[in-house]
C-alpha positions in Angstrom: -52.1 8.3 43.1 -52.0 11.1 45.8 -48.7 9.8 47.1 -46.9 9.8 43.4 -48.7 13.8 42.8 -47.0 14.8 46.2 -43.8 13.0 45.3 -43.1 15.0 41.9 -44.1 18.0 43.5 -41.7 17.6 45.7 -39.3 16.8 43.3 -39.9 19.0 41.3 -39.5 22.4 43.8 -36.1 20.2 44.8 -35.2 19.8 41.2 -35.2 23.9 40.4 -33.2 24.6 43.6 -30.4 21.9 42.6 -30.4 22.4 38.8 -29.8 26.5 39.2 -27.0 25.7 42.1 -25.4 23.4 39.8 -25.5 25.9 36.7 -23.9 28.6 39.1 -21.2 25.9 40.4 -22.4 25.6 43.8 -21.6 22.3 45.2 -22.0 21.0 41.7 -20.6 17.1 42.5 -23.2 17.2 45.7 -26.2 18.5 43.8 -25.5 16.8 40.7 -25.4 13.1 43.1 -28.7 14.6 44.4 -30.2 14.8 40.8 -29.2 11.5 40.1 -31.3 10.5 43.0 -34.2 12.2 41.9 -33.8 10.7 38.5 -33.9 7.1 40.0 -37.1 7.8 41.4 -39.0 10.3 39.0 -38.2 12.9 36.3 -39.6 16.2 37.2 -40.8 18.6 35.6 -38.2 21.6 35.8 -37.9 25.7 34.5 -34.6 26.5 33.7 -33.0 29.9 31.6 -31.7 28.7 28.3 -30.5 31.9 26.7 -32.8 34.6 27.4 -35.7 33.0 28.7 -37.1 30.2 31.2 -38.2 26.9 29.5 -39.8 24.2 31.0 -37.9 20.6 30.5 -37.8 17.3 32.4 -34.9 17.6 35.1 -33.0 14.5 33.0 -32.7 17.5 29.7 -28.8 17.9 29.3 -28.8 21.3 27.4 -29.0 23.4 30.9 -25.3 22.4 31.9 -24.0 22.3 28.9 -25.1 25.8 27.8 -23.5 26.8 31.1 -20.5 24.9 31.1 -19.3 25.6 27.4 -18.7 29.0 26.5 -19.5 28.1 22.6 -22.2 25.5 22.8 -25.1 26.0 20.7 -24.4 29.7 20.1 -23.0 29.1 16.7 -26.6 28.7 15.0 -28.0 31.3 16.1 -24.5 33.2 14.8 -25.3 31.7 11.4 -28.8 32.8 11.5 -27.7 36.4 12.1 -26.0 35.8 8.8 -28.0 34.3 6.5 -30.8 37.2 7.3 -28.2 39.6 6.0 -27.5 38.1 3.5 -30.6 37.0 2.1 -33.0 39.8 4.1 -35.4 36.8 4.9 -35.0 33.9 6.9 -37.2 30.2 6.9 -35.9 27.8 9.3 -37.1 23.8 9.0 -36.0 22.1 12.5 -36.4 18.7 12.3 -35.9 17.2 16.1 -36.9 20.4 17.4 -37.0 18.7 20.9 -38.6 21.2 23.8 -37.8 24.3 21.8 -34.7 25.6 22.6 -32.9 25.9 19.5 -36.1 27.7 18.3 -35.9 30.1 21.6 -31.7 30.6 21.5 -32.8 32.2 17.4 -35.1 34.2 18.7 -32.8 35.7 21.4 -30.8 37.2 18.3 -33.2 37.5 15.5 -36.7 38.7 14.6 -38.7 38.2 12.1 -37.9 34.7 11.2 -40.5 31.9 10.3 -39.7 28.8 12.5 -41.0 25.4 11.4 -40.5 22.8 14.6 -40.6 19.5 13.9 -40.8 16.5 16.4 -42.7 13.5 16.6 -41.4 12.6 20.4 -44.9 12.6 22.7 -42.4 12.8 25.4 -41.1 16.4 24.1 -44.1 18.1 22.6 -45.9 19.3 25.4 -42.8 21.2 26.5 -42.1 22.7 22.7 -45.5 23.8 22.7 -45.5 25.4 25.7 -42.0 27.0 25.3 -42.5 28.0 22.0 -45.7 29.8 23.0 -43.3 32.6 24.8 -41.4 33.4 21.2 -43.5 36.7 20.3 -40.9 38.2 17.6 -40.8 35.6 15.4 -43.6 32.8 13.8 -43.7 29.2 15.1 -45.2 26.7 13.2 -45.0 22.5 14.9 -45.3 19.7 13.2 -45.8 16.7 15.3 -44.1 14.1 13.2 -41.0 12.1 12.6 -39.0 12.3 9.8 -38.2 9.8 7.4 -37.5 8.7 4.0 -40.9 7.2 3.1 -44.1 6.2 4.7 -43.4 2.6 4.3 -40.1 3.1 6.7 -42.4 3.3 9.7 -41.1 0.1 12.1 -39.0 1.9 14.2 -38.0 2.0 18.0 -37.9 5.0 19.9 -35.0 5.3 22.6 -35.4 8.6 25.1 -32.1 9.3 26.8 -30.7 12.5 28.6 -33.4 14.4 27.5 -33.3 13.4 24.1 -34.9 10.3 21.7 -33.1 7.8 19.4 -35.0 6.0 16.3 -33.5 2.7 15.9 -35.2 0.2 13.0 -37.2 -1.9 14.2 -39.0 -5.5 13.2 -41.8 -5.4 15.4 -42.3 -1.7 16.7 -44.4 0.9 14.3 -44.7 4.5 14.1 -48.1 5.9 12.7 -46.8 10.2 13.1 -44.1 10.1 9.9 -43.6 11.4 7.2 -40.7 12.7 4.7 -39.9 16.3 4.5 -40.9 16.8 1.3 -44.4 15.6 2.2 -44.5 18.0 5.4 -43.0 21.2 3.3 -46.1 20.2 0.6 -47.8 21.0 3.7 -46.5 23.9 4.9 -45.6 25.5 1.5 -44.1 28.7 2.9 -41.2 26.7 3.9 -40.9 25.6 0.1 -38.2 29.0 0.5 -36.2 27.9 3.4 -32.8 29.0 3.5 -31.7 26.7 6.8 -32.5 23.3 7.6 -31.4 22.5 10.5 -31.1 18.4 12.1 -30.6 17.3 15.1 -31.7 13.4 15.3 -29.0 11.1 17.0 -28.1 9.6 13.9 -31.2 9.5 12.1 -29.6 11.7 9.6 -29.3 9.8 6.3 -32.5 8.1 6.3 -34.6 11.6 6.6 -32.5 13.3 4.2 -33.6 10.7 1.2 -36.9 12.1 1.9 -35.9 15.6 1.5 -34.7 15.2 -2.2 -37.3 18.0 -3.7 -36.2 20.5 -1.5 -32.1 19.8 -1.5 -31.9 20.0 -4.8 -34.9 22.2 -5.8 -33.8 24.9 -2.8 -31.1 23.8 -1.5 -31.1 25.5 1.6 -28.0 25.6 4.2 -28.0 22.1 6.3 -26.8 22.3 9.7 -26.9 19.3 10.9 -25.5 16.8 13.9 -22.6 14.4 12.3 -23.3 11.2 14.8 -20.9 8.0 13.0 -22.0 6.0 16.0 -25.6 6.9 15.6 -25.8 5.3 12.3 -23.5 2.6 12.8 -26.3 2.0 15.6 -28.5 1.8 12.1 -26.3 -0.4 10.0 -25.4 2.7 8.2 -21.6 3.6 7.1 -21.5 7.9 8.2 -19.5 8.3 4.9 -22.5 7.5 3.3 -24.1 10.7 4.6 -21.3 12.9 3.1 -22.0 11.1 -0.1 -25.9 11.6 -0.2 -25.2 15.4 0.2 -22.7 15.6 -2.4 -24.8 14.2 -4.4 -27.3 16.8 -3.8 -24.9 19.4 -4.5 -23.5 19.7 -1.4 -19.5 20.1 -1.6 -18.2 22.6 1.3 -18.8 22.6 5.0 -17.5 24.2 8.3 -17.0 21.7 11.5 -17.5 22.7 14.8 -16.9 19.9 17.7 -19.9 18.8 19.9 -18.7 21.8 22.1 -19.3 24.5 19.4 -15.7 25.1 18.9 -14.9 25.9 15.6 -12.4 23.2 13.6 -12.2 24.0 9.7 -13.5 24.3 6.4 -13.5 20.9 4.5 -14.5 19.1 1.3 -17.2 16.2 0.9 -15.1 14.9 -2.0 -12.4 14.6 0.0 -13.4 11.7 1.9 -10.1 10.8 3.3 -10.0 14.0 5.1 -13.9 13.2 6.5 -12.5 10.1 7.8 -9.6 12.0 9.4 -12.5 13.9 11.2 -14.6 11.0 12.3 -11.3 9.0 13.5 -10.5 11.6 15.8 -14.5 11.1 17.9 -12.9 9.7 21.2 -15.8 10.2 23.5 -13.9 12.6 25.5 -12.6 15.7 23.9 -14.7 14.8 20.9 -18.3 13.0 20.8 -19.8 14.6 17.7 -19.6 17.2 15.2 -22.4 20.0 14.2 -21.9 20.1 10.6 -22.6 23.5 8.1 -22.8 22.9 4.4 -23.4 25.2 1.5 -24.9 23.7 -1.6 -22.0 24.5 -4.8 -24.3 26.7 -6.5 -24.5 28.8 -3.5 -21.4 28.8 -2.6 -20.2 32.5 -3.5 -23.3 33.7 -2.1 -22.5 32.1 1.4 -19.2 31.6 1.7 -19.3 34.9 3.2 -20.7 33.1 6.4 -18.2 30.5 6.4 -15.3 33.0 5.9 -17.3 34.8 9.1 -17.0 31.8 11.2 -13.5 31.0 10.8 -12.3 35.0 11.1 -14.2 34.3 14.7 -12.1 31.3 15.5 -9.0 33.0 14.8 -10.0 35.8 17.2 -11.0 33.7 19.9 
């Protein structure tokens, strides 16, 4: 017991020094084969900057390098947030697979006044989103510690934690007790009942959580941004163009793409499926492994297609 305490200790203090070397490119192939060690004997616990302020993560979270590597990952939400407050002079945020808290913290870098609603079911993550969270003065935090799903009868599910983030895979033996389907948890927290951005990040998860978010798609229909993951619910026996349908049948017709990197690709249709196949043909796993996904609901489009029109005057500029 003594000997493991004094081992992460250790590897932790190691962890920090390597981690902020890497960020700043200094001897980032040594350091990063020196992580790798680490990782085969423990996971640390780590503070790193993300944005504006230092959160505390396990030294296997991926969003550090990334954020430091790629000029445009992850800034374009909080971009869109910006937005949608001047347009609508309020902003609700759901953020279903909130993880440690860092999409919550990289808002609140640009934006006060927001109301934040968190939501992850991963024990492995929720110490850390509390905790990070607890640092976000200008803007409300609300956490929900549950999954997401489409009913509480869908509970026999796997969970899969990899690179700092979790998987839900069905499952015929494994059950989950902390679900629940959006609509349920907003019945909860009723002051989310206005949101104007849901935001999903869930490894492919996508389709089965958004059945269970009927009442609020079509009742609110806030802005979705979400993670479009084809392998993720092929992984689920899921066809991704099925997602695409489910929204337009929502309401949901236009939608910006960015690529896994945050750059920018173009405005598209959800009825024209051929050209969301185009899309989803072109995920190599190497200049392309996902794409984050904004879509307006048709009966909002006028009011934000202002944001849209926004993003892409930004790509051209670039």
């Amino acid at each position: 017991m003594i000997k493991t305490f004094i081992l992460s200790v250790f590897c932790s203090a190691l962890a920090n020094g390597i981690v902020k070397d890497i960020i700043k490119l200094k001897q980032p192939r040594v350091k990063q084969k020196i992580r790798n060690r680490i990782l085969h004997l423990i996971d640390p616990v780590i503070k790193v900057f993300v944005g504006n302020k230092k959160l505390k993560m396990l030294l296997s979270q991926q969003t550090p390098y990334y954020y430091a590597s790629f000029l445009e990952y992850d800034r374009a939400l909080p971009r869109i947030c910006e937005l949608i407050y001047n347009v609508d002079n309020n902003l609700f945020i759901i953020d279903i697979g909130a993880n440690i808290g860092d999409t919550a913290t990289l808002i609140s870098d640009k934006i006060s006044g927001a109301s934040i609603l968190c939501i992850e079911g991963d024990q492995k993550f929720l110490p850390f989103l509390y905790y990070n969270t607890k640092k976000i003065n200008n803007n409300v935090i609300y956490i929900e510690p549950k999954y997401c799903v489409d009913t509480l009868e869908n509970n026999k599910l796997n969970v899969e934690n990899k690179n700092g983030t979790a998987n839900l895979y069905t499952s015929e033996n494994n059950v989950i007790e902390n679900i629940d389907s959006l609509d349920n948890i907003i019945n909860k927290n009723i002051q989310f009942r206005k949101a104007n951005l849901l935001k999903i990040d869930t490894d492919g998860f996508e389709i089965t959580l958004l059945k269970g978010a009927k009442k609020l798609l079509e009742q609110k229909h806030p802005l979705i941004f979400f993670e479009f993951f084809p392998e993720g619910y092929i992984s689920n026996n899921q066809n991704p163009i099925d997602l695409i349908v489910l929204l337009n049948s929502y309401g949901y017709n236009k939608a910006l793409f960015y690529d896994n990197f945050g750059n920018i690709k173009g405005i598209y249709n959800f009825t024209d499926i051929e050209e969301i196949k185009k899309n989803i043909n072109e995920i190599d796993n190497n200049k392309i492994y996902y794409y984050d996904v904004l879509c307006v609901h048709r009966t909002d489009e006028e009011k934000y297609m202002y944001i849209l029109k926004n993003e892409m005057e930004r790509k051209n500029s670039i």
